[in-house]
Structures are given as C-alpha cells and as structure tokens.
C-alpha positions as CSV (number, residue, x, y, z in Angstrom):
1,X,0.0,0.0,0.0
2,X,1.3,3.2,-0.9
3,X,0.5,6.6,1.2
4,X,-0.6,10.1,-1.2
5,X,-0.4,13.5,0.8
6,X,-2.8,15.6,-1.0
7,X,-4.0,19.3,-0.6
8,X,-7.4,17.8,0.5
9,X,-5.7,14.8,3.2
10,X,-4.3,11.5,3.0
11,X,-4.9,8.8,0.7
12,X,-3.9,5.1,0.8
13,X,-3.4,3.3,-2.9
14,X,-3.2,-0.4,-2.9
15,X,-0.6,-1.3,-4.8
16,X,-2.3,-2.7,-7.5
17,X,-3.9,0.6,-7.8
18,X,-7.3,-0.9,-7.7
19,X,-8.5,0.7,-3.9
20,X,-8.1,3.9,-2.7
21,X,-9.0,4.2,1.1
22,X,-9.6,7.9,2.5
23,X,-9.4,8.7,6.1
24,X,-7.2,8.2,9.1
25,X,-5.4,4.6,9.4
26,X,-4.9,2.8,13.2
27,X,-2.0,1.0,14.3
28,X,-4.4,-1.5,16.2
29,X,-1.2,-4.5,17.3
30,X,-0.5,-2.3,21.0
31,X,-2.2,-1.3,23.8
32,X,-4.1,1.4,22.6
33,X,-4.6,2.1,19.0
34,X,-2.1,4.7,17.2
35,X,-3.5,6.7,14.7
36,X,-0.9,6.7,11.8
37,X,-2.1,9.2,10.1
38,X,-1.9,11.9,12.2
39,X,1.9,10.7,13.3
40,X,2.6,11.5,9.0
41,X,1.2,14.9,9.1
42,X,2.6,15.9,12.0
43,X,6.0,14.3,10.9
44,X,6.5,11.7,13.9
C-alpha cells in the first residue's frame, strides 16, 4: 500500500492501484490504537 499526501488529506493506494481508502489509518497490534495518520502529518 502506498501513502498520497494531498492538498485535501491522505490517501492510501493499494498497490495494484485498484482501492483507494480515505481517512485516518490505526496502528491496532499495541495497547491502545495509534492513529498513523496523524503521526505522517505531523512528521513523527
């Protein structure tokens, strides 16, 4: 999966460029889910 920063957000691209998935993406495998899209925007 491949991760586009547009003017508008974030968008996720499978990589046989068939899906595109909008919206934030969880880390889900700790303790508390880790939203991973916010850790790209703000450069973490």
């Amino acid at each position: 999966m491949s991760t586009v920063l547009t003017d508008s957000g974030v968008l996720y691209v499978t990589d046989d460029g068939k899906h595109i998935i909008q919206g934030p993406m969880y880390d889900v495998s700790g303790a508390q889910p880790v939203n991973v899209t916010n850790q790209l925007l703000l450069g973490s």
